[in-house]
C-alpha positions as CSV (number, residue, x, y, z in Angstrom):
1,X,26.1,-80.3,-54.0
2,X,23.4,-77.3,-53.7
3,X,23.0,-74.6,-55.2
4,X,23.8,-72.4,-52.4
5,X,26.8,-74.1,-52.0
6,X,28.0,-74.0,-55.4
7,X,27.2,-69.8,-54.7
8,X,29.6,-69.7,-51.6
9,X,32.4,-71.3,-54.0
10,X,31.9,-68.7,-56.4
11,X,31.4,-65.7,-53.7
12,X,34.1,-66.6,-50.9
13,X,36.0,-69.3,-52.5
14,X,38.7,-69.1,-49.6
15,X,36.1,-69.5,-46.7
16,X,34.4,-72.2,-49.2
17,X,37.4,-74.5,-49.2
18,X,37.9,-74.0,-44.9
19,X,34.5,-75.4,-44.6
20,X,35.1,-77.7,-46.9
21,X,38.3,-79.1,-45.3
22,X,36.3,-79.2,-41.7
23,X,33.7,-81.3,-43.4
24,X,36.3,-83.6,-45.0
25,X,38.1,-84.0,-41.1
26,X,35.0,-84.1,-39.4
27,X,34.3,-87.5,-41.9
28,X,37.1,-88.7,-41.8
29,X,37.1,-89.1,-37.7
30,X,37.3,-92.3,-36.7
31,X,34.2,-93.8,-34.9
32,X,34.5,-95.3,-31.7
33,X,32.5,-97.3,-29.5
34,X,32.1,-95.8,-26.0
35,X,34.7,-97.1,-23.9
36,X,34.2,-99.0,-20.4
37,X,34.2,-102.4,-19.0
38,X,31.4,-105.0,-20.7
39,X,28.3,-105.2,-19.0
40,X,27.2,-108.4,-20.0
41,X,27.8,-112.1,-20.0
42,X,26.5,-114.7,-21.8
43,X,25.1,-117.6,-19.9
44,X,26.4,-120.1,-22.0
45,X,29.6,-120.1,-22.7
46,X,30.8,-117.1,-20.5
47,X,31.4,-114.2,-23.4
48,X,31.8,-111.2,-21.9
49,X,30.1,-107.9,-24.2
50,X,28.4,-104.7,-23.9
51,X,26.0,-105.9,-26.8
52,X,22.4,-106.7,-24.2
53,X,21.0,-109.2,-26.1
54,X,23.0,-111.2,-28.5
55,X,26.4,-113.2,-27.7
56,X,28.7,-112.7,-30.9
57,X,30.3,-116.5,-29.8
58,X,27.4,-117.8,-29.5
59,X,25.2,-116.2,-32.1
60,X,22.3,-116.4,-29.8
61,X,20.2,-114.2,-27.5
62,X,22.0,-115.8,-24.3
63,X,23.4,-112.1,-22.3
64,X,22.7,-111.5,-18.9
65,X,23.5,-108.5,-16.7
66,X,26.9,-109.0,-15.0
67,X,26.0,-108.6,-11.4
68,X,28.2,-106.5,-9.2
């Protein structure tokens, strides 16, 4: 915690504790990977991902580009 932070608590403690609580949300937000259809297949046993260079079956750098 800074110092300046520790002075807003002790100036404003009300608008102290709504910035706080935003902080705490804003944390607490789930993160999530951007949704969408994979873009990628692996050439050896068919996995599809959206990861460009590794298959997570395969453990290998096997992904291609899924043609359309």
């Amino acid at each position: 915690m800074s110092i300046v932070e520790s002075l807003k608590r002790l100036v404003d403690p009300v608008q102290a504790r709504k910035e706080e609580a935003e902080r705490k949300a804003a944390r607490e937000q789930p993160v999530r990977e951007a949704e969408g259809p994979p873009a990628f297949r692996c050439r050896v046993c068919g996995h599809l991902g959206r990861d460009a260079m590794f298959c997570s079956e395969c453990l290998a750098a096997t992904m291609q580009p899924i043609r359309k």
